[in-house]
TORTITOR-378124 format. One line per field, with one value per residue (C-alpha): residue number from 1; x, y, z. Coordinates in Angstrom, 1 decimal. Layout:
<atoms>
pos = (NUM | ...)
X = (X | ...)
Y = (Y | ...)
Z = (Z | ...)
</atoms>
This chain:
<atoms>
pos = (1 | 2 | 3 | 4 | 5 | 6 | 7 | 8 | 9 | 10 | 11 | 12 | 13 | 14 | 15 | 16 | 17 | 18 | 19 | 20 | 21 | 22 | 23 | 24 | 25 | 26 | 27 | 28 | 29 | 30 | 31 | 32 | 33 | 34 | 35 | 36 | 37 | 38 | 39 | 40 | 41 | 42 | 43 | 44 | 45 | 46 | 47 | 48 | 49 | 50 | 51 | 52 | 53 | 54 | 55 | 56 | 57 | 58 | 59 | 60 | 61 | 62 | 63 | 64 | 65 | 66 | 67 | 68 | 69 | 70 | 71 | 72 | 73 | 74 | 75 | 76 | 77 | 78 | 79 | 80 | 81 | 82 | 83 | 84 | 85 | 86 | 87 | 88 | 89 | 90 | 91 | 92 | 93 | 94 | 95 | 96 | 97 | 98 | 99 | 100 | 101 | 102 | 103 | 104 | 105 | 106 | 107 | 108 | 109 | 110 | 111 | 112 | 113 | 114 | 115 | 116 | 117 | 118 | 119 | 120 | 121 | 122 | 123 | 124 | 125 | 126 | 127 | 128 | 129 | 130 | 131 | 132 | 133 | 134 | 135 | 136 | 137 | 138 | 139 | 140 | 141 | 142 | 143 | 144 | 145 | 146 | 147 | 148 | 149 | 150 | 151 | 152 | 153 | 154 | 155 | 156 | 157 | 158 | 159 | 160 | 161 | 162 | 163 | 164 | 165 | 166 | 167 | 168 | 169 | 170 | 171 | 172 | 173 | 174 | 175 | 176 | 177 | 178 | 179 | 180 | 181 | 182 | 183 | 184 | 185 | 186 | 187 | 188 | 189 | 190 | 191 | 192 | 193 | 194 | 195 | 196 | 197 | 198 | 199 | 200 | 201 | 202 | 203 | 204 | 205 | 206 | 207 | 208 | 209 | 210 | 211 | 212 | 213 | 214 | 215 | 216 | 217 | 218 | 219 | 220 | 221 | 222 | 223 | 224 | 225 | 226 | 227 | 228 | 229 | 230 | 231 | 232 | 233 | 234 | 235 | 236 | 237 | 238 | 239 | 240 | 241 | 242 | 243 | 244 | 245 | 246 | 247 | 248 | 249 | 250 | 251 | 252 | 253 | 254 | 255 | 256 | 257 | 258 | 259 | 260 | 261 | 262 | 263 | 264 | 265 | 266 | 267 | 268 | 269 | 270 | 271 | 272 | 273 | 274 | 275 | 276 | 277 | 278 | 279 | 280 | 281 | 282 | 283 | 284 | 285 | 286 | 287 | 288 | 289 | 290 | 291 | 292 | 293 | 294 | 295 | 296 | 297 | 298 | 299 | 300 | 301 | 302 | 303 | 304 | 305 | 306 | 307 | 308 | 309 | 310 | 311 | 312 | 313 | 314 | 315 | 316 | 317 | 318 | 319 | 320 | 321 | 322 | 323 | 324 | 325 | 326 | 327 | 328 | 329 | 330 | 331 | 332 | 333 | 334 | 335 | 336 | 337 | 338 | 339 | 340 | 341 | 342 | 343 | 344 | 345 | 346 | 347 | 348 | 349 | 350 | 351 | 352 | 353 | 354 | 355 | 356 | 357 | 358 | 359 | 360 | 361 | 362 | 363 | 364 | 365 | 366 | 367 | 368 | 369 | 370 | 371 | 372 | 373 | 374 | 375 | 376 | 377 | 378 | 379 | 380 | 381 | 382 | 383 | 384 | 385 | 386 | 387 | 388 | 389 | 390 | 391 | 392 | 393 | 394 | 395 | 396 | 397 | 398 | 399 | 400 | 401 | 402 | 403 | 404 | 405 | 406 | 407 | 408 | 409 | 410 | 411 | 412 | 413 | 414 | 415 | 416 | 417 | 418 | 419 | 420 | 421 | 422 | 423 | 424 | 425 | 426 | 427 | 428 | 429 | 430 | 431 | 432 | 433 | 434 | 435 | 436 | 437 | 438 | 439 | 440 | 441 | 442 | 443 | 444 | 445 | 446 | 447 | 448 | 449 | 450 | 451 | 452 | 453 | 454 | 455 | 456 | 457 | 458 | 459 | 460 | 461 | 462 | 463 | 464 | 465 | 466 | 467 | 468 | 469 | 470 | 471 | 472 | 473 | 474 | 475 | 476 | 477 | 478 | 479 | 480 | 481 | 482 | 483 | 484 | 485 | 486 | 487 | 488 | 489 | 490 | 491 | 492 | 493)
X = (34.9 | 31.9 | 32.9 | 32.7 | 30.7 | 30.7 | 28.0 | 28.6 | 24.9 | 22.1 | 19.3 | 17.0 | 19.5 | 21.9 | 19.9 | 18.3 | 21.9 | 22.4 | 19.7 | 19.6 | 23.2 | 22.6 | 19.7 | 22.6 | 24.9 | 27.4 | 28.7 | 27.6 | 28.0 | 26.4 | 27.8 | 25.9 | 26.8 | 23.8 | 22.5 | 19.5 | 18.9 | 17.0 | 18.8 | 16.1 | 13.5 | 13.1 | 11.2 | 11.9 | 9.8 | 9.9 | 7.3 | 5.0 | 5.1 | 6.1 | 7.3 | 7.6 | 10.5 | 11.0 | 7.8 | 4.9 | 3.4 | 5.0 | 5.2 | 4.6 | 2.1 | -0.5 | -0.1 | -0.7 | 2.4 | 5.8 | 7.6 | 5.4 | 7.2 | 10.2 | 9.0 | 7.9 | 11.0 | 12.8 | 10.3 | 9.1 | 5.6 | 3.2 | 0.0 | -0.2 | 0.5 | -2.5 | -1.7 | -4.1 | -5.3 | -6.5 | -8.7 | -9.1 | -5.1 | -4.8 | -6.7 | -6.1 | -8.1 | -9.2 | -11.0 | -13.1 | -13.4 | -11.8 | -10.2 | -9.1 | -6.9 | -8.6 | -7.5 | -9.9 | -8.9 | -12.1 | -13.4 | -10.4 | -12.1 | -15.2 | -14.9 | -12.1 | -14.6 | -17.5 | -15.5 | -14.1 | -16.6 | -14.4 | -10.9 | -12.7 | -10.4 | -7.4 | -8.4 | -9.4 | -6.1 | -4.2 | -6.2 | -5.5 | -2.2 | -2.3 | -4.3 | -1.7 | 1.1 | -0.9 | 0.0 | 4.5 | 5.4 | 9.2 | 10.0 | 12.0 | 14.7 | 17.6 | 21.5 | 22.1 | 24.6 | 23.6 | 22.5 | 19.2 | 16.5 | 13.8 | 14.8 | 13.3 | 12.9 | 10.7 | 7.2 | 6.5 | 3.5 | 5.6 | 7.9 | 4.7 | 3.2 | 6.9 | 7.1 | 3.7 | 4.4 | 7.8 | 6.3 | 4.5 | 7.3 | 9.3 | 7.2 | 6.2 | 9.9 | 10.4 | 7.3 | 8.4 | 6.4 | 4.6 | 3.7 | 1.9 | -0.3 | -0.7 | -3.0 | -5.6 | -8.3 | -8.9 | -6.4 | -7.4 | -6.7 | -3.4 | -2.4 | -3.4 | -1.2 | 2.2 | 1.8 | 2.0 | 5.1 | 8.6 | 9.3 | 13.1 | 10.9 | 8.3 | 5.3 | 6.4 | 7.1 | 3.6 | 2.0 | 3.6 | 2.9 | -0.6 | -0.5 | 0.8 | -1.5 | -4.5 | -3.8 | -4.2 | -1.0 | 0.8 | -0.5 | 0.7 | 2.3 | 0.5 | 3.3 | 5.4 | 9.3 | 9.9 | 8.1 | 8.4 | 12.9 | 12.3 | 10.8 | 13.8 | 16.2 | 14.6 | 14.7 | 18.1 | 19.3 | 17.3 | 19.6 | 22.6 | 23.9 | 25.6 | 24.4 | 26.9 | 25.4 | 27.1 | 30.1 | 30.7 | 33.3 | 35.9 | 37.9 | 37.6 | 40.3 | 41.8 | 44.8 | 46.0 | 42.4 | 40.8 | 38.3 | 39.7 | 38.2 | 36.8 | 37.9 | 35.8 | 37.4 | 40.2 | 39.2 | 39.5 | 37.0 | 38.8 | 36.9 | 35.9 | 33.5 | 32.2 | 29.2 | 28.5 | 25.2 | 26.3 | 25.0 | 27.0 | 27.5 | 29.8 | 31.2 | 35.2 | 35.0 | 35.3 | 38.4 | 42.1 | 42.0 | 39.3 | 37.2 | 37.5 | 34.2 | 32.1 | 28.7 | 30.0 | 31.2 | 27.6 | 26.1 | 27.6 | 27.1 | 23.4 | 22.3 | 20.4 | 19.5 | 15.5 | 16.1 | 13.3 | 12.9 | 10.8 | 8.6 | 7.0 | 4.9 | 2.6 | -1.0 | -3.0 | -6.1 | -7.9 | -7.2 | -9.5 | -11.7 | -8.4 | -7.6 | -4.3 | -2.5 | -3.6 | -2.5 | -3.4 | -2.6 | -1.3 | -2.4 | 1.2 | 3.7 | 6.5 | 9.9 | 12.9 | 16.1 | 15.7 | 12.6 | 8.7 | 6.1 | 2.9 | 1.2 | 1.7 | 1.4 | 0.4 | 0.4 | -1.9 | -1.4 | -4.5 | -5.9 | -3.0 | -2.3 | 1.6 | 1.9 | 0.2 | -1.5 | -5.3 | -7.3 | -3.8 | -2.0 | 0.9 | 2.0 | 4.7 | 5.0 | 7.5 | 9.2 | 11.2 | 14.0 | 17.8 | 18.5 | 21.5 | 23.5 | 21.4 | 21.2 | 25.3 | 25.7 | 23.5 | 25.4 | 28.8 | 28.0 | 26.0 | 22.3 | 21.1 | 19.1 | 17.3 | 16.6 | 14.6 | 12.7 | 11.9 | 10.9 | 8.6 | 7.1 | 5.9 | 4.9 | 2.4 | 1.3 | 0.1 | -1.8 | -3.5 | -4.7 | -6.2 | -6.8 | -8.0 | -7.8 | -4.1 | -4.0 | -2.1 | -1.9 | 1.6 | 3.5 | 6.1 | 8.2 | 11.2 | 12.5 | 15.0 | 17.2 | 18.9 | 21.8 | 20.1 | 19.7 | 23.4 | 24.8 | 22.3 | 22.5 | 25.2 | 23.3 | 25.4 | 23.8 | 21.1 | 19.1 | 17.2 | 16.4 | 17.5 | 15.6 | 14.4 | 15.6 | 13.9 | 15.5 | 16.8 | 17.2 | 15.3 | 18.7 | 20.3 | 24.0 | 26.0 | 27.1 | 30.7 | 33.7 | 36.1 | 39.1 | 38.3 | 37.0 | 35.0 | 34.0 | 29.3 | 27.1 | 23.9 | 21.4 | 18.6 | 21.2 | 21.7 | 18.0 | 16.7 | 14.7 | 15.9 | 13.6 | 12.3 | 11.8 | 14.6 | 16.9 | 15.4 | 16.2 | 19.6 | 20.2 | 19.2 | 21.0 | 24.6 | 23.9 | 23.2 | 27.0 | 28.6 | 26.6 | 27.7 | 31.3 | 31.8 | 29.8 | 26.9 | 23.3 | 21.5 | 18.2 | 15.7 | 12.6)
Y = (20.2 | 17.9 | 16.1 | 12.5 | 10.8 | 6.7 | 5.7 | 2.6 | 0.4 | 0.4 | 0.5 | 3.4 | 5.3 | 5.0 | 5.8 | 8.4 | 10.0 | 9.0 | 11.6 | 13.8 | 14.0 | 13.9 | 16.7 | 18.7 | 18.6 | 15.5 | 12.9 | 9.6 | 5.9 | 3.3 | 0.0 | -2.4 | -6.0 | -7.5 | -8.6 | -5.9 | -2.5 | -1.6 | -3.4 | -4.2 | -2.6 | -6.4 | -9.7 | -12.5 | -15.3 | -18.7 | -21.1 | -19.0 | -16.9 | -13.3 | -13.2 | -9.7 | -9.5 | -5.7 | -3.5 | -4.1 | -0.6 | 3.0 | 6.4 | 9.2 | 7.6 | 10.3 | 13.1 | 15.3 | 14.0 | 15.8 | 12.9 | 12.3 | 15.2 | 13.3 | 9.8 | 11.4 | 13.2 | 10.0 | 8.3 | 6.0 | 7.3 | 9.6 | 9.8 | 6.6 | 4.3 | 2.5 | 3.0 | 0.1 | 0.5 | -3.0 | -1.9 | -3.4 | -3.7 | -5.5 | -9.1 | -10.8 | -14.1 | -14.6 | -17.7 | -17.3 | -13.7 | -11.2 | -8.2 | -5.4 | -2.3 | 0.1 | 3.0 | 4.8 | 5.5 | 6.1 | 2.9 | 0.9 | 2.5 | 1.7 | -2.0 | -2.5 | -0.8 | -3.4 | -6.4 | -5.0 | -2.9 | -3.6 | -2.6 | 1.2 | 3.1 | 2.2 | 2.1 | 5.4 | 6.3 | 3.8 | 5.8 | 9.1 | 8.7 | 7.7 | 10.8 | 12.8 | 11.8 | 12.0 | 15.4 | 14.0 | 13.3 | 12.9 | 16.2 | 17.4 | 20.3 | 21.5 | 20.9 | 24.6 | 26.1 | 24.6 | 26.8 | 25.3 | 26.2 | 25.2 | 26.1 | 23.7 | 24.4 | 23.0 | 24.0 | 26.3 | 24.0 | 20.7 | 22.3 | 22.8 | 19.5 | 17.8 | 20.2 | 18.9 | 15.2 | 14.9 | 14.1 | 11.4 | 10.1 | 10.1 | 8.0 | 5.7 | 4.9 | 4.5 | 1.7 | -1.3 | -3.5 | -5.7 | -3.1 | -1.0 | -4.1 | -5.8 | -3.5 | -4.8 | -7.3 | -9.0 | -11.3 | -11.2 | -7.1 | -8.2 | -10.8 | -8.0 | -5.4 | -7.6 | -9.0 | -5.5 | -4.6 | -5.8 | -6.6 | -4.5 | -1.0 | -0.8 | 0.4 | 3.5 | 2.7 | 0.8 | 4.5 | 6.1 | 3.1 | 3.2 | 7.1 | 6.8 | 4.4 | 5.8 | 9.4 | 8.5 | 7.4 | 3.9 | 2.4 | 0.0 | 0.7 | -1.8 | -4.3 | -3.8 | -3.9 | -4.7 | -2.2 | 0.6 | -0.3 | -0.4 | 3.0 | 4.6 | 3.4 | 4.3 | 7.8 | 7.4 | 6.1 | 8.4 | 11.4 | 10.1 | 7.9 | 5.0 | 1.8 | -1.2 | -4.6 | -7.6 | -4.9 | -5.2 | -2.4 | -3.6 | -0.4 | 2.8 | 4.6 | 7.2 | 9.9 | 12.6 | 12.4 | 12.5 | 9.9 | 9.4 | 6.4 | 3.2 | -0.6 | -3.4 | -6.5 | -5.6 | -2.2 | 1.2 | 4.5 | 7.2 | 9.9 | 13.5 | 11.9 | 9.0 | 8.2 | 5.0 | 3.6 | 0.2 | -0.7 | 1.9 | -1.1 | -3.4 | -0.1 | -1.1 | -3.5 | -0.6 | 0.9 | -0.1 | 1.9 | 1.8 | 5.2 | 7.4 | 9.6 | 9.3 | 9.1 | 5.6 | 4.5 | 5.4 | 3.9 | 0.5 | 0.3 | 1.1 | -0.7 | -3.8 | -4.9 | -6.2 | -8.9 | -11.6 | -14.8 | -14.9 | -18.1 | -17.9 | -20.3 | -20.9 | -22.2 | -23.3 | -21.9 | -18.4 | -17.2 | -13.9 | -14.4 | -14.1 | -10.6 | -9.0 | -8.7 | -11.7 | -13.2 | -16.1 | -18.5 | -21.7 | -24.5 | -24.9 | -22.5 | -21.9 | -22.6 | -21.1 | -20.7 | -19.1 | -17.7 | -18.9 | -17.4 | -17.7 | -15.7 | -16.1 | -13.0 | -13.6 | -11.4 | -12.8 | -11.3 | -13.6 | -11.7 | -9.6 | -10.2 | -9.7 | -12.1 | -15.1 | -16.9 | -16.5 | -19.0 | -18.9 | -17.4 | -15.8 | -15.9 | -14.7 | -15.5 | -13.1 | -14.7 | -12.0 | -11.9 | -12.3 | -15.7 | -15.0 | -17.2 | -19.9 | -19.7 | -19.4 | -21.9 | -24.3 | -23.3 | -24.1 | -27.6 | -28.6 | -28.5 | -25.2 | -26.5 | -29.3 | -26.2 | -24.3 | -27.4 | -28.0 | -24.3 | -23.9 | -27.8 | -26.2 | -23.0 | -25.1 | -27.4 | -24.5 | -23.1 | -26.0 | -26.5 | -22.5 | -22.3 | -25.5 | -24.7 | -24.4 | -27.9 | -30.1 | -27.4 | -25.5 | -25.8 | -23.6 | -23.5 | -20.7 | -19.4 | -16.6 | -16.2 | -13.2 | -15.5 | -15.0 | -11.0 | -10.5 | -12.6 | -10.5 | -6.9 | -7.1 | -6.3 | -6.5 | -9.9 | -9.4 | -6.9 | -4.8 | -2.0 | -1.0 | -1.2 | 1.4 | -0.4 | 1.8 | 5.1 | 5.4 | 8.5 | 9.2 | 10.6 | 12.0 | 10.8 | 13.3 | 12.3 | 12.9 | 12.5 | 15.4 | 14.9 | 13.0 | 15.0 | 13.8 | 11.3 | 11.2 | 8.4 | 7.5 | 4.7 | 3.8 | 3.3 | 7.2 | 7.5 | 4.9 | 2.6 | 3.3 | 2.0 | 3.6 | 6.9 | 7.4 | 5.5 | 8.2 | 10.9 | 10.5 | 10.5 | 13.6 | 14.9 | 13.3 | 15.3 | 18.3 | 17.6 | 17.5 | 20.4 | 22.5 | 21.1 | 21.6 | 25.5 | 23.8 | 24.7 | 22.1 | 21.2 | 20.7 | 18.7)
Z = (-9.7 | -8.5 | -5.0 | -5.0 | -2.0 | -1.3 | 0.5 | 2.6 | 2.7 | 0.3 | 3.3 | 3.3 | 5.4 | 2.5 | -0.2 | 1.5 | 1.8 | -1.5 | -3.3 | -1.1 | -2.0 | -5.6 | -5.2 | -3.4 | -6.7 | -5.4 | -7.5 | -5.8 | -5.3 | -3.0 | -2.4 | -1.3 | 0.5 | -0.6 | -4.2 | -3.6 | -1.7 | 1.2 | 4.0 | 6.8 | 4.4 | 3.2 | 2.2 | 0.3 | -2.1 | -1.4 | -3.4 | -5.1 | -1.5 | -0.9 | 3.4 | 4.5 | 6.6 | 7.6 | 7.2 | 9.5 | 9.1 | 8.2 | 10.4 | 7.6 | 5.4 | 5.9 | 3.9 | 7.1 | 9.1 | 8.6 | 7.4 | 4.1 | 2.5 | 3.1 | 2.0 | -1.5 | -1.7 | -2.3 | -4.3 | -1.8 | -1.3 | -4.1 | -4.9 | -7.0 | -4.0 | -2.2 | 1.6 | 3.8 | 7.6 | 8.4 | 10.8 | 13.8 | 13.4 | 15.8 | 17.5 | 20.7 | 20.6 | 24.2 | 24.8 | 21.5 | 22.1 | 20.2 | 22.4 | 19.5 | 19.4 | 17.0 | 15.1 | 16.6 | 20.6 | 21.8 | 20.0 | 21.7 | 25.1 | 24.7 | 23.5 | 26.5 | 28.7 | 27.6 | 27.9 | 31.4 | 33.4 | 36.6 | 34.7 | 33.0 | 35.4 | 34.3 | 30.5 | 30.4 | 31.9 | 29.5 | 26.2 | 28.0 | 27.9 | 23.8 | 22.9 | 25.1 | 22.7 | 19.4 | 18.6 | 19.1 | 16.0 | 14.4 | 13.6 | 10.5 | 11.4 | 9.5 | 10.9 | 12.6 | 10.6 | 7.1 | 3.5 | 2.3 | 0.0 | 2.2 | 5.9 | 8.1 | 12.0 | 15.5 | 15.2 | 18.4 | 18.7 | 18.6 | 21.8 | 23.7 | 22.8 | 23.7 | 27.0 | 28.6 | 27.4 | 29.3 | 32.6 | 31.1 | 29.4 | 32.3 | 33.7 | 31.3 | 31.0 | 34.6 | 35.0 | 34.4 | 31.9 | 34.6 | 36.8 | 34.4 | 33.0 | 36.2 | 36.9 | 34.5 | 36.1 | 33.2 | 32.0 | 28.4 | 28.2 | 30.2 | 27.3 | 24.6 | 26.4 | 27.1 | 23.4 | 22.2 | 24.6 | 26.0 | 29.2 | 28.5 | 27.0 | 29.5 | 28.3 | 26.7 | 23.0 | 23.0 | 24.0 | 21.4 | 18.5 | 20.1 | 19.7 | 15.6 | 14.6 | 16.6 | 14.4 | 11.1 | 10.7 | 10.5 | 7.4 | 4.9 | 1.7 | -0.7 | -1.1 | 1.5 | 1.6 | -2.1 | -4.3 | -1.3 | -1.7 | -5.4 | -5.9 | -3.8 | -6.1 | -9.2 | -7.5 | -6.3 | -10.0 | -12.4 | -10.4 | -11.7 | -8.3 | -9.2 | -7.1 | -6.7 | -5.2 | -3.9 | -3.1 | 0.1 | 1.7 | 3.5 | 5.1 | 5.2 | 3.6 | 6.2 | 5.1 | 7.5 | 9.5 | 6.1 | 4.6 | 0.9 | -0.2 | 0.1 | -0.5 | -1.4 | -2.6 | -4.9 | -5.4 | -4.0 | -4.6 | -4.0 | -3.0 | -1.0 | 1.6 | 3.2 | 4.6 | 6.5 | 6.9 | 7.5 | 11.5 | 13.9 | 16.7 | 14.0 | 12.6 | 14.1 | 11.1 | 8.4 | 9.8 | 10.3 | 13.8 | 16.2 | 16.2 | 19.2 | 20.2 | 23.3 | 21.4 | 20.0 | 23.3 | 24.8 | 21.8 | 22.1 | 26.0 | 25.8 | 22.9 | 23.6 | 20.3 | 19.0 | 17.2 | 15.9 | 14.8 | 11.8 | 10.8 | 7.7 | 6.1 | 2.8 | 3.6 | 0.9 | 2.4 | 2.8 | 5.5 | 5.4 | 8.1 | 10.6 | 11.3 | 9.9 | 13.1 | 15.0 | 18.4 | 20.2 | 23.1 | 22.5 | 24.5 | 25.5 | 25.5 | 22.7 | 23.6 | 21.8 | 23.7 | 27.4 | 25.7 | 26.4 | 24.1 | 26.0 | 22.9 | 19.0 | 16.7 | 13.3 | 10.4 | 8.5 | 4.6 | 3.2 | 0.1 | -0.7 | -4.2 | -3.5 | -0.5 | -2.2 | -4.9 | -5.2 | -2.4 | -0.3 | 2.7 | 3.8 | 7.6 | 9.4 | 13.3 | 15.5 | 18.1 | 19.9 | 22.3 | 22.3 | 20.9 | 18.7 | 20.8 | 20.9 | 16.7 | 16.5 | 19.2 | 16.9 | 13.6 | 15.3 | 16.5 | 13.3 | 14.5 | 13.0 | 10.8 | 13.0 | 15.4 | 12.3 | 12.0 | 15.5 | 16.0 | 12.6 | 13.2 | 17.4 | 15.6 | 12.7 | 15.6 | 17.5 | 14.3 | 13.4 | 16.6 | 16.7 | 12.7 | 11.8 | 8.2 | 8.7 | 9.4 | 6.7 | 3.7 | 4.8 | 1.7 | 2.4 | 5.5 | 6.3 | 9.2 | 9.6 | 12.3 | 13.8 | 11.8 | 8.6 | 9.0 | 10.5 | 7.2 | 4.7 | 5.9 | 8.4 | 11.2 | 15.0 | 16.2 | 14.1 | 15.5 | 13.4 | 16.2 | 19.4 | 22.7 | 24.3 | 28.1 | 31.5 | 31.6 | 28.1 | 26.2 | 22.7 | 21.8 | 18.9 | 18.2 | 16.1 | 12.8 | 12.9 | 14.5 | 15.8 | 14.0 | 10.9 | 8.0 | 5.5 | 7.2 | 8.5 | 9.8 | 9.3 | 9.9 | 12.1 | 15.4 | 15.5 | 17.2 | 19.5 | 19.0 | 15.0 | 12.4 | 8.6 | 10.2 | 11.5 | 9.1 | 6.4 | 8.4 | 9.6 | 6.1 | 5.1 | 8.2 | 7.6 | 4.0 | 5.9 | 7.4 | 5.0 | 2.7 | 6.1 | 6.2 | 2.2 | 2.2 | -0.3 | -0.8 | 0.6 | -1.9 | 0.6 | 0.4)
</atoms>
């Protein structure tokens, strides 16, 4: 008799699970919270307007990296889809002069080195550092103990490549943010570098996003978030998985240490398994008794989440000449909360036919940093709304004043709050990663807990800092759990 697995969220972690489940001979449903799939995969249309709200660019999209296998295994990637490299991707504007980051390192050296004679020392140690960890990518490896059809293990050459990276790593994650950039002369390279970074990560996850998108890798899925999400569910639904939206679960169903079923409004699943990809850190929610493991309890006192305010606006003008990824200073600083934004990055979508009409622009503007209680202090005393206006209206001001063609033609104004993802996908305070803080591991948390079969996690929590990479992995591995649990061949890639 086919076994019957619910699958708790319908973001890439979820449906990932979800066919690799399928592909593994389970009988499978997804529920879903939200009236479509993908979870922080995501944007949204306002006006005429397409706002990208999850994807900015995607580890695996070169054929060459490990993960591509994986991304055409569930549908998401194939040889039909048009991957871009806006190239330079990315554009500090520093007193009328543009200061780039290229895909090509040793272009990025050189054109630092020009603008910077005095700083060539430590830019040459800056690009050594992102050639070191071009060769670390996310590997793929097989749950020990699992039957597969396509045994997956550590290339030898990844174990050398991670062995001779560790003592940079451990020291990248030991500097602190304004150490490392302080040592820059120029203030220009200084703005480029803390634009790209976070005062909480250091400086490390910028090497490694310097080292992906300086190998090839990193590129944009033409569309973004909505045909990328749309693909995986046609995979997902043409294996037979049943998907369920606006069906959000409620409790897990737990019977002598044994995960039976599911309820979601005034319904129950009952089932073999259950796999929850619904955010780890809120995960109390789901189940009448707390859950007891050490890997939560490390979880949820090391997480410090990423979360963003998102300002997104409709220009009726093209935009084209602006790089893609754009940053600039405003004459005066942003405030938002405890937070001062003495940059604003842009991503500037003018000339994509799936952001905008013909002759206009998308933008999106990411303000960073914890301000969830700012946002839920302003719901609760009734001036939520008046913030969103203040914030967009000192974001459009600071536009117009750097893109004079901005000035006067936004038609279309929204702003999301870490409010707005937490109510959508359910997200703990809104955060759609984690932060890697000084110190912290690149750990993997196990998908189970002792003493409650039937029961596997997923999501882009179980590897810090989490996002599409990971999310996509963890849900082949909770698969691989149960396969091993259950003594079934799991199809492989």
């Amino acid at each position: 008799m086919t076994k019957k697995v619910v699958i708790i969220g319908g973001g890439i972690a979820g449906l990932s699970a979800g066919i690799y489940a399928l592909r593994s001979g389970f009988d499978v449903t997804i529920l879903e919270g939200h009236s479509k799939a993908g979870g922080n995969c995501t944007s949204w249309r306002r006006g005429g307007y397409l706002f990208e709200g999850g994807m900015h660019w995607l580890t695996g999209s070169n054929p060459n990296e490990p993960l591509n296998k994986l991304w055409r295994t569930v549908g998401a990637l194939d040889d039909q889809v048009v991957i871009h490299y806006p190239e330079p991707y990315f554009t500090l504007d520093y007193q009328g002069m543009p200061i780039s980051l290229f895909r090509n390192v040793d272009k990025t050296e050189h054109h630092l080195i020009a603008i910077s004679p005095e700083d060539e020392k430590v830019i040459r140690e800056l690009c050594k550092s992102v050639r070191k960890v071009q060769g670390l990518t996310l590997p793929v490896i097989d749950l020990k103990g699992v039957r597969t059809t396509n045994k997956q293990s550590m290339p030898l050459s990844m174990i050398f490549t991670g062995i001779s990276m560790l003592s940079l790593m451990n020291s990248l994650s030991k500097t602190p943010q304004s150490e490392y950039i302080n040592r820059f002369k120029h203030a220009g390279i200084r703005d480029l570098l803390y634009s790209n970074s976070n005062a909480e990560s250091g400086m490390l996850p910028l090497i490694f996003t310097l080292g992906v998108l300086t190998r090839g890798d990193g590129g944009f899925p033409e569309g973004g978030s909505l045909p990328f999400v749309e693909r995986i569910v046609n995979t997902y639904l043409a294996g037979g998985g049943e998907l369920l939206l606006r069906s959000r679960a409620d409790q897990v169903i737990i019977e002598n240490n044994q995960a039976v079923g599911v309820s979601f409004g005034d319904r129950q699943l009952p089932c073999d398994a259950v796999i929850v990809t619904a955010d780890t850190m809120a995960v109390n929610s789901l189940f009448e008794q707390p859950l007891q493991a050490d890997w939560l309890d490390t979880m949820q006192n090391s997480t410090k989440p990423t979360m963003v305010t998102l300002v997104s606006l409709g220009v009726n003008a093209d935009l084209s000449q602006y790089p893609r990824g754009y940053v600039f200073k405003p004459q005066n600083p942003i405030r938002l909360a405890d937070q001062e934004y003495q940059c604003l990055s842009v991503n500037n979508y003018s000339g994509d036919q799936f952001y905008s009409p013909p002759g206009k622009t998308a933008l999106t503007i990411h303000l960073g940093g914890d301000t969830y209680d700012f946002w839920k202090q302003a719901k609760q005393n009734g001036s939520y709304l008046e913030a969103k206006e203040k914030i967009a209206a000192a974001v459009i001001q600071a536009l117009a004043t750097q893109i004079p063609e901005v000035d006067g033609k936004v038609e279309v104004i929204d702003v999301a709050t870490p409010l707005t993802y937490e109510r959508y996908l359910g997200n703990w305070r809104g955060s759609w990663m984690t932060e890697m803080t000084s110190g912290m591991k690149m750990q993997n948390y196990p998908a189970v807990i002792e003493g409650l079969a039937g029961l596997y996690f997923a999501g882009q929590r179980m590897q810090p800092p989490g996002g599409l990479p990971v999310a996509l992995l963890s849900g082949r591995t909770a698969v691989q759990y149960l396969c091993r649990d259950t003594d079934t061949m799991f199809v492989s890639d």
